[in-house]
C-alpha positions, 0 to 999 in steps of 0.5 A: 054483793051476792044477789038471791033471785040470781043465786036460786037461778043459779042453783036450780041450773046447777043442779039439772047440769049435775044430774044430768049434763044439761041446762047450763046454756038450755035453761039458764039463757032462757031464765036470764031473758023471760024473768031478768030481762038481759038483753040477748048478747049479756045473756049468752057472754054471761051464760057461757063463762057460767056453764065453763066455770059451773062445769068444771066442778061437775066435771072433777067429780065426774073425771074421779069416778072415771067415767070420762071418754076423753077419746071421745071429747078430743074428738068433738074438740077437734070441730067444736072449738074451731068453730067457735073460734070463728064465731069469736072472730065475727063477734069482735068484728062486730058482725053478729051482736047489732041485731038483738032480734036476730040473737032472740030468735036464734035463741029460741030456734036452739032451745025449741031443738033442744026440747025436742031432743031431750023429748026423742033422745031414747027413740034416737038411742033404739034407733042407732042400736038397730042401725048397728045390727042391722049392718053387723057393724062393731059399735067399739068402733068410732065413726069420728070423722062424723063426730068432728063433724058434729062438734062443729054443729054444736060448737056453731050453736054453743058460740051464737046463743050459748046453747047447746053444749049439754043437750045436742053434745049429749045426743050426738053422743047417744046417737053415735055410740049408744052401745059405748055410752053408759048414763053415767058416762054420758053425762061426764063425757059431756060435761068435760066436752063443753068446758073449754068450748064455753070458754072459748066462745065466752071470751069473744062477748068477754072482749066486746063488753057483753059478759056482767061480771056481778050477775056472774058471781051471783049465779055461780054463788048459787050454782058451784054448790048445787052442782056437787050435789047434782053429780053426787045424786047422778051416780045413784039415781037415773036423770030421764026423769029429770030430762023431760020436765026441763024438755017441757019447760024448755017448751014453753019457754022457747014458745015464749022467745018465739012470740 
């Protein structure tokens, strides 16, 4: 039984994830603890299986329109996956999920950052640009021990609160290429990044109990659809627009967490 207040959750984040990359931990963990009140280990085990599962339509889309950086994303692999394997590990020891205060606040640490770097990500992008001039160094040219680096902050992030796949991939990804790094083709690398990632966190909550299949299904009810619409609009319009009124509602509710 598909339930509609979940679908609409569902779909209102599967539309920012298809415009935009982002939203599928940012908005929707958020979402399921101030208005559904799931406890915080159900929020994050069930956000991760519903940003793998949402992303991979978004990311078909993306991979036919050829805008995906695969060199890129084996790259970001490379550290995020080790590092949430090692969160997966320390989940199924039962280290990390006793203490549902500590996961809230992670929570809202990781979503205040996000906002925060949705709001600054094109001052991060002139910033880079200048960087690169100022050093006459060649942008085709990828730093990747520090992209290894930065996946394994992000798969860190991903793997305790769900968050951060979209926003933080997003802005690694501008801030180290922002000559490499076209809108479009931002949003599929990120996109395609974050699927195996979520996955892989995910199955540590799946194998502790704490992923709600039936909450699941609802979200996705209503988000597989929204998604295709998302990408297909993100090939025509530009997604800044988009990017901060989710960095102000993430304000607002990280705020809310926080307190």
């Amino acid at each position: 039984m598909i339930d509609i207040a979940y679908a609409v959750a569902g779909a209102l984040t599967g539309l920012a994830v298809g415009l935009t990359g982002v939203g599928g931990g940012a908005l929707m963990t958020p979402v399921l603890l101030l208005i559904f009140n799931i406890a915080p280990s159900t929020a994050i085990g069930t956000d991760l299986w519903f940003a793998s599962l949402t992303k991979i339509v978004g990311a078909s889309m993306h991979h036919q329109a050829g805008q995906v950086d695969w060199q890129l994303v084996r790259r970001l692999w490379l550290g995020s996956l080790p590092a949430a394997m090692l969160i997966v590990i320390l989940i199924n020891q039962g280290a990390l999920l006793a203490r549902a205060e500590w996961l809230t606040a992670a929570i809202g640490v990781v979503v205040l950052i996000t906002a925060i770097c949705l709001l600054l990500a094109p001052q991060l992008v002139t910033r880079a640009k200048k960087q690169i001039q100022a050093a006459a160094c060649k942008p085709q040219i990828p730093p990747s021990g520090l992209t290894v680096l930065a996946g394994a902050v992000v798969g860190l992030c991903v793997a305790l609160t769900s968050i951060g796949a979209g926003t933080l991939g997003s802005v690694v990804l501008m801030y180290l290429y922002p000559e490499r790094m076209t809108p479009h083709r931002l949003i599929a690398t990120d996109i395609v990044h974050a699927i195996p990632l979520a996955a892989v966190a995910g199955s540590g909550y799946l194998l502790a109990g704490a992923v709600d299949g039936s909450m699941l299904v609802s979200l996705l009810a209503g988000s597989l659809p929204a998604v295709m619409v998302g990408s297909l609009l993100a090939r025509k319009c530009s997604g800044r627009g988009i990017q901060i009124i989710l960095a102000l509602a993430l304000l607002m509710a990280s705020t809310k967490i926080l307190m």
